[in-house]
N, C-alpha and C positions, 0 to 999 in steps of 0.2 A: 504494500500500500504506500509507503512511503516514497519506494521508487516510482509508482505514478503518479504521485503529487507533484513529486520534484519536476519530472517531464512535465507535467503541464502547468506549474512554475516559471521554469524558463520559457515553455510556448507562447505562455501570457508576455514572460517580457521580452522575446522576440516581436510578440505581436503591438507591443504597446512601444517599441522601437520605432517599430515599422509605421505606426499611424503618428507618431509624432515628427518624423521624418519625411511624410508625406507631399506630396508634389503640391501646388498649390498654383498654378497656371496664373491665375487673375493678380498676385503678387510678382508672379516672373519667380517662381521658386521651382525647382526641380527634384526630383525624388531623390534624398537624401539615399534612401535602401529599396530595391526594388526584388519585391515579392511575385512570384511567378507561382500555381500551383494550388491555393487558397491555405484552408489546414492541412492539409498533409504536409506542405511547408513546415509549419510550426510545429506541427510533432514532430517530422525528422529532426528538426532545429531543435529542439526541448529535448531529444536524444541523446543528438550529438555533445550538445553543452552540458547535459549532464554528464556524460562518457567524459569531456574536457573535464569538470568540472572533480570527476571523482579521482582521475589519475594524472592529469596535467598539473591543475591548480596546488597540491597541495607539493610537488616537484618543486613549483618557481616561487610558491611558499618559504622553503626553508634554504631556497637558493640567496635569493633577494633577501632573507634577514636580516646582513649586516646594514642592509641598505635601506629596509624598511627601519633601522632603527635611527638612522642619520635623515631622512627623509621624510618619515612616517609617513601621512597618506599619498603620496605621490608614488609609491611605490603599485597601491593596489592600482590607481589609475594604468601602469603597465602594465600589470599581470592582468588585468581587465583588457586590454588594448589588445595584448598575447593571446588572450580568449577569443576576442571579437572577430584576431585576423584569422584563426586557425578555423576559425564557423565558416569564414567564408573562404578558404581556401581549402576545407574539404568539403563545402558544396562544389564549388568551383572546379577544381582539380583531381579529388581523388576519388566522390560521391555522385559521379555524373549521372544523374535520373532524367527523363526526357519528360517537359513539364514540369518543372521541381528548379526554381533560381531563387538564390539569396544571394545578390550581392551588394557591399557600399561599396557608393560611387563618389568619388572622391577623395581628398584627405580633410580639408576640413568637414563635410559628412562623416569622417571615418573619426575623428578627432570630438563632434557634438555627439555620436553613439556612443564612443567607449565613455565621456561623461552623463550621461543619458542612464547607460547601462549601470553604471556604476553605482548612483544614486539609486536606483530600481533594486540591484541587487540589495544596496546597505538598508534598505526601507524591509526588505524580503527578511536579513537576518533580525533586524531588530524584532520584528512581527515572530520571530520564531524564537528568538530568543524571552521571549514575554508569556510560553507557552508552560 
């Protein structure tokens, strides 16, 4: 049970990425993240990030220590950013599904997500941590 919350966890905050990123024509804005697929996107996505999440994240955890401790939170803003790009470079790259795209387009897009995401995630542990 718990591994299906967390999937659909992250699906929420892929998906609440994705609508906050959203193209917006009548401003001249362009889609920050471009979603292809509907939810099936967001569950592979809410997968894959947990899969990151259970065996990557805790890797660049105790890699970055010394550095989370001279920096403090500008560190997770990387390990967040390390997250964000490996989502979309194994959509991209190594999860090729026909129908099925996640990617950010650009760097400043890629740089308002991984703050975006980050905020989402810290709001997620606080919420869990209160349980």
């Amino acid at each position: 049970m718990k591994i299906f919350f967390s999937i659909l966890i992250n699906a929420l905050i892929l998906f609440l990425l994705v609508f906050l990123l959203k193209e917006n024509p009548e401003k001249g804005i362009e889609a920050g993240i471009i979603v292809e697929g509907g939810i099936k996107t967001y569950i592979i996505g809410g997968v894959i990030l947990g899969i990151i999440n259970i065996t990557i994240k805790p890797i660049l955890k105790i890699l970055s220590l010394p550095l989370f401790l001279v920096f403090l939170g500008l560190v997770v803003f990387i390990i967040n950013g390390i997250i964000l790009w490996l989502l979309d470079y194994i959509f991209n790259e190594i999860l090729v599904i026909p129908g099925v795209t996640y990617s950010i387009n650009g760097f400043v897009n890629f740089i308002i997500a991984v703050a975006i995401f980050t905020i989402l995630n810290m709001v997620y542990s606080l919420l869990l941590s209160k349980k």
